[in-house]
C-alpha positions as CSV (number, residue, x, y, z in Angstrom):
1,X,-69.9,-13.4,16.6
2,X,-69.4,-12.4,12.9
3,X,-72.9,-10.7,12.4
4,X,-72.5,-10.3,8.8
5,X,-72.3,-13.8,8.0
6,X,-75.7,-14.3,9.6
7,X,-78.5,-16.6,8.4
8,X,-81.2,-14.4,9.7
9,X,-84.3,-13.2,7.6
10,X,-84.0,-9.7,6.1
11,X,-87.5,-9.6,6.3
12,X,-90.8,-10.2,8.6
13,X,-91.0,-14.6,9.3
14,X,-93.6,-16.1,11.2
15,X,-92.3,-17.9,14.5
16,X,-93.8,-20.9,16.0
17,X,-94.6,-19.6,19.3
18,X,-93.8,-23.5,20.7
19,X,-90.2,-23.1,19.6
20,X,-89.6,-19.9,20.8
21,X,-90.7,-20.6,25.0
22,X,-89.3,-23.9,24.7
23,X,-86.2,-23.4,26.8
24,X,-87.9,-21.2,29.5
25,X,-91.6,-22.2,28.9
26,X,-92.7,-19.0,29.3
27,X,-93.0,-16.6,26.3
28,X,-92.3,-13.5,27.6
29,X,-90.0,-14.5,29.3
30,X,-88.0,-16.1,26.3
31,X,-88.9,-12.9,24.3
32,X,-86.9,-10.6,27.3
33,X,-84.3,-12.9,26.8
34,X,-84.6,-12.2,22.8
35,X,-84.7,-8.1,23.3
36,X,-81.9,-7.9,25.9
37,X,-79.9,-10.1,23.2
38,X,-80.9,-7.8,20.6
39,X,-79.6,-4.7,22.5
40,X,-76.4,-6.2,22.7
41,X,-76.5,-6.9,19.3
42,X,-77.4,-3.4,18.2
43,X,-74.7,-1.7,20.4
44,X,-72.0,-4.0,18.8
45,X,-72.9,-3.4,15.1
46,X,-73.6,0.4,16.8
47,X,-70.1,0.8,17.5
48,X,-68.4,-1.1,14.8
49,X,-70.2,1.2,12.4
50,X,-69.2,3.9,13.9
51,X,-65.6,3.5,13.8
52,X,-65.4,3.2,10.2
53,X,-67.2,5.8,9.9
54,X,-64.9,7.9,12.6
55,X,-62.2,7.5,9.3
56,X,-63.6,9.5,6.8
57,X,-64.5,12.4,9.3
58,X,-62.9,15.4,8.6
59,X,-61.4,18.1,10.8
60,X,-61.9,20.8,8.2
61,X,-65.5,21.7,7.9
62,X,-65.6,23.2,4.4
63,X,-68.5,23.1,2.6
64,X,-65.9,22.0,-0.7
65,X,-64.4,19.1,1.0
66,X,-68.0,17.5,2.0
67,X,-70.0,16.5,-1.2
68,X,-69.8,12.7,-1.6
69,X,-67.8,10.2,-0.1
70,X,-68.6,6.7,-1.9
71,X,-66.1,4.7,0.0
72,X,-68.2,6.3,2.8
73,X,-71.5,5.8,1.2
74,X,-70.9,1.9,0.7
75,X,-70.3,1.5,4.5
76,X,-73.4,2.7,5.3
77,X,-75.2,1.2,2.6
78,X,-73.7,-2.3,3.4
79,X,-74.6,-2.2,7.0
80,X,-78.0,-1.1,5.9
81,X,-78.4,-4.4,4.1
82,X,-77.5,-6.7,7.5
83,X,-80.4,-8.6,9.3
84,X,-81.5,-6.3,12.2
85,X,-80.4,-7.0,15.0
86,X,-84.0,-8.7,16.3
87,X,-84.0,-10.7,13.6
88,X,-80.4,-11.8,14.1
89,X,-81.1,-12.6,18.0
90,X,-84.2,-14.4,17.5
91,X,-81.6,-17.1,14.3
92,X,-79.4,-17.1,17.7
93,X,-82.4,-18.1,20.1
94,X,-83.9,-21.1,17.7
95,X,-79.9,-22.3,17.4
96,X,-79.5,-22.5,21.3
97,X,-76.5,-20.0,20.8
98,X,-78.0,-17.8,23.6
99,X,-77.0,-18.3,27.5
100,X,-79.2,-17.7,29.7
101,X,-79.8,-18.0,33.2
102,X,-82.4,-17.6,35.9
103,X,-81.6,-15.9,39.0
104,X,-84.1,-17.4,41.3
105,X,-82.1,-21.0,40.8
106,X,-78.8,-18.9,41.7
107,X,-79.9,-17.3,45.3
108,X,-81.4,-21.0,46.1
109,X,-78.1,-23.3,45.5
110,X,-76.3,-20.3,47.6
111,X,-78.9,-20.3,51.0
């Protein structure tokens, strides 16, 4: 999924707590769901960030060569400026855009 292109909330939204257990009908269990999705979230953008970063490293370590990168600066800045990744998971919960399944139902259809 394109993360930048993201609806979700740069900042705190209240949740109806009905909308968010609706698929499991257990809260906390919806909300493990939610923080596992996050993590995976986090490690993607994680990664992708630091790859473009991995281009403007330098093998030289002089002091001259490292005052200000802006082309460098404007990466960091524009993935400062994304949705965090909770924020992002939870847009992906309420859209039904999350699998999930329940591991209990598996081990029964297989005895």
């Amino acid at each position: 999924m394109d993360y930048k292109k993201s609806n979700a909330a740069l900042s705190t939204v209240t949740r109806d707590r009905n909308k968010i257990d609706e698929a499991t009908g257990n809260i906390y269990e919806s909300i493990v769901i939610i923080a596992k999705r996050a993590n995976q979230i986090n490690a993607d953008i994680k990664k992708e960030l630091i790859d473009k970063l991995e281009e403007f490293a330098s093998n030289s370590e002089s002091l001259d060569e490292i005052f200000e990168n802006n082309e460098q600066i404007e990466v960091s800045r524009f993935y400062e400026r994304l949705p965090k990744a909770h924020a992002i998971a939870i847009e992906e919960w309420l859209n039904d855009k999350v699998y999930f399944r329940r591991q209990e139902a598996e081990a029964a259809k297989a005895e």
